[in-house]
N, C-alpha and C positions, 0 to 999 in steps of 0.2 A: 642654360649653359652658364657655365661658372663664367668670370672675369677676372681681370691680372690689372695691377693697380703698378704704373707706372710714371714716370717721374719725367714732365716734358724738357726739351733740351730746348726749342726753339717754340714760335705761335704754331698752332695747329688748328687751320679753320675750324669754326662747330667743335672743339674738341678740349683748347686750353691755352695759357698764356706759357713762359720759360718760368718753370718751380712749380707750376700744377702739378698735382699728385692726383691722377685719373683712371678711373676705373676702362677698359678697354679690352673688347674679347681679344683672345688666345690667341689665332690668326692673324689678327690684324696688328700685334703688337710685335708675334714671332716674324712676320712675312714683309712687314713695312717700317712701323718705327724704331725697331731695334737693330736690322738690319745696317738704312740710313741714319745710324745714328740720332735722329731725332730725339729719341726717349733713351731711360733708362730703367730697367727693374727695379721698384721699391721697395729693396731692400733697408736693413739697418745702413751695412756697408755701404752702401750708393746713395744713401740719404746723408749721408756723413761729407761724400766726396763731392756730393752736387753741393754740399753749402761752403764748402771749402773751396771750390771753383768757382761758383756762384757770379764773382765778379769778372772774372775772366769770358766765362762762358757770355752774359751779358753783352761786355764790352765788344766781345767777336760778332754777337748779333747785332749790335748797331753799328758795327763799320758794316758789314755787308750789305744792312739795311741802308746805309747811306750811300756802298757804291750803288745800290738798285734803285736808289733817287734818280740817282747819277744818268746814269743808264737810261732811263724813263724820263728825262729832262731833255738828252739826245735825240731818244725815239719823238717824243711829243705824240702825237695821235697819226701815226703813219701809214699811211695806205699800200695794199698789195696788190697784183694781178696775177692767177694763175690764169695761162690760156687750156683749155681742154677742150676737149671734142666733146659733139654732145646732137642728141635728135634734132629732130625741128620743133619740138614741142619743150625743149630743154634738158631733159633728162642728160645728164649727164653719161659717160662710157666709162665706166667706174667711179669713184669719187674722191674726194678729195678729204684729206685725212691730218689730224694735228702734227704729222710729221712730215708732210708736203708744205703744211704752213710756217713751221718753225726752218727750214730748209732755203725759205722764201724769203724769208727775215734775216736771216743767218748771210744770203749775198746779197743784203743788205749791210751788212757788216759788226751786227749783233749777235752777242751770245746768249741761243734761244736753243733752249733741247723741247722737244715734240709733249714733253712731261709738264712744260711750263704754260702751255697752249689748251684753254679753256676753249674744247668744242664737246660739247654733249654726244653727238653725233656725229659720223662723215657727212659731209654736205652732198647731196645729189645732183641738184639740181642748179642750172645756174643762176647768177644773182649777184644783190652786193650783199652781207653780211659785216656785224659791225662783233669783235671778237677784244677777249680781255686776255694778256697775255702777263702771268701769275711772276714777276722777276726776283720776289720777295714774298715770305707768308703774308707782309704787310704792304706791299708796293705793287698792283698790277698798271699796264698799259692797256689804252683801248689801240684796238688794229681795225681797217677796217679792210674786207677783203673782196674782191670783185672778181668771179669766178664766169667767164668768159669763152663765146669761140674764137676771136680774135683780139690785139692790142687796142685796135680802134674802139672794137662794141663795148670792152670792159673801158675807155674812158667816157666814152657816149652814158655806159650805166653809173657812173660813178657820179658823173656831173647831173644824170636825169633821177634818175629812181631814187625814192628815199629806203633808207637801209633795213633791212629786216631784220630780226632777232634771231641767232642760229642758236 
């Protein structure tokens, strides 16, 4: 499969720093970084405009980077509880999803979209879970998250159990 060599506007985990010129399939370039603006096609014309922005572009990512210090100096290492129903053996009654987490954080009174919320997985089962919450390509937050049948047993687990990796 061919690739498309484009031109990054921002960091992009595993992928590049702002000015990389990255080779990146078709898909992934038409579907997500060109869309969000992240990248640009590397063209003549667009290699001309990124160095002539060059400093502007830069300077926009280190204030943003610096309000998501900000932000993450606020947060500190913050703790959550959902309560959910769940067996007696723990299984959860559906599960619990980066957009119930972000939702959770959110009345908390941070600005968290379900997109910034590192879960590999919906969680099942209940638990404490310890979660990285992405506010910057280069600034995440730990959360840690205690998924529970009621308010009491999620601080019972939070103070007893140590936290497992979701």
């Amino acid at each position: 499969m061919e690739h498309v060599k484009v031109i990054l506007l921002q960091r992009v985990s595993k992928l590049g720093v702002i000015g990389d010129v990255v080779n990146v399939k078709p898909g992934f370039a038409r579907n997500y970084l060109l869309p969000k603006k992240i990248a640009l096609r590397a063209t003549q014309a667009n290699m001309k405009y990124f160095e002539e922005q060059r400093a502007r572009i830069e300077a926009e990512n280190e204030a943003t980077k610096a309000a998501a210090q900000q932000t993450a100096e606020k947060m500190g290492n913050i703790a959550i509880t959902l309560v959910r129903q769940a067996s007696e053996k723990g299984q959860l009654y559906g599960s619990v999803t980066a957009r119930d987490i972000a939702a959770a954080i959110r009345e908390l009174g941070y600005k968290v979209s379900a997109g910034q919320v590192c879960l590999n997985a919906p969680i099942k089962v209940l638990g404490v879970y310890d979660l990285n919450v992405d506010l910057h390509p280069e600034v995440s937050v730990a959360v840690k998250l205690s998924v529970a049948k009621s308010e009491e047993e999620a601080q019972q687990q939070i103070s007893d159990t140590p936290a497992e990796n979701a």
